[in-house]
C-alpha positions, -999 to +999 in steps of 0.1 A: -305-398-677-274-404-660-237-398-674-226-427-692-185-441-687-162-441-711-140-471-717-110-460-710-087-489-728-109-479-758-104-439-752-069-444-754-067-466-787-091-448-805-099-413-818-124-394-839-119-375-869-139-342-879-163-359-901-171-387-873-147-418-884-131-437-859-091-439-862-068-467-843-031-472-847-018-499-865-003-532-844+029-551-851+050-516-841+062-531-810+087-552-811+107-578-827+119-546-855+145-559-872+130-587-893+106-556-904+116-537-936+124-505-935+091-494-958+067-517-936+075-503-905+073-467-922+037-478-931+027-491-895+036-458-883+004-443-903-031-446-893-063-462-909-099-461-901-123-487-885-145-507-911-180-489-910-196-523-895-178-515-862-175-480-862-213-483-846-195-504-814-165-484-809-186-448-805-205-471-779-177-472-759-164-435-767-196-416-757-180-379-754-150-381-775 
């Protein structure tokens, strides 16, 4: 069986925790900041999770991470 490749645009916008979820950033953190609050941009700073019905597509793309 050969190696398989790794996505890289995916590799570098995901991660995996210890249990197995799949993490991603949050988007509207790039620009255009100062129409933001102050508490919503604190909260775009956090992480979430993926929604279990495309976690199965994003480890697809992750193989070895």
């Amino acid at each position: 069986m050969p190696k398989l490749k790794t996505n890289k645009a995916a590799a570098k916008r995901f991660t995996l925790t210890k249990s197995g979820k799949v993490r991603r950033g949050k988007a509207y953190r790039s620009h255009i900041l100062t129409s933001k609050t102050t508490k919503r941009k604190r909260n775009l700073r956090k992480t979430s999770t993926i929604s279990a019905v495309e976690q199965r597509n994003i480890r697809r793309l992750i193989p070895y991470a």
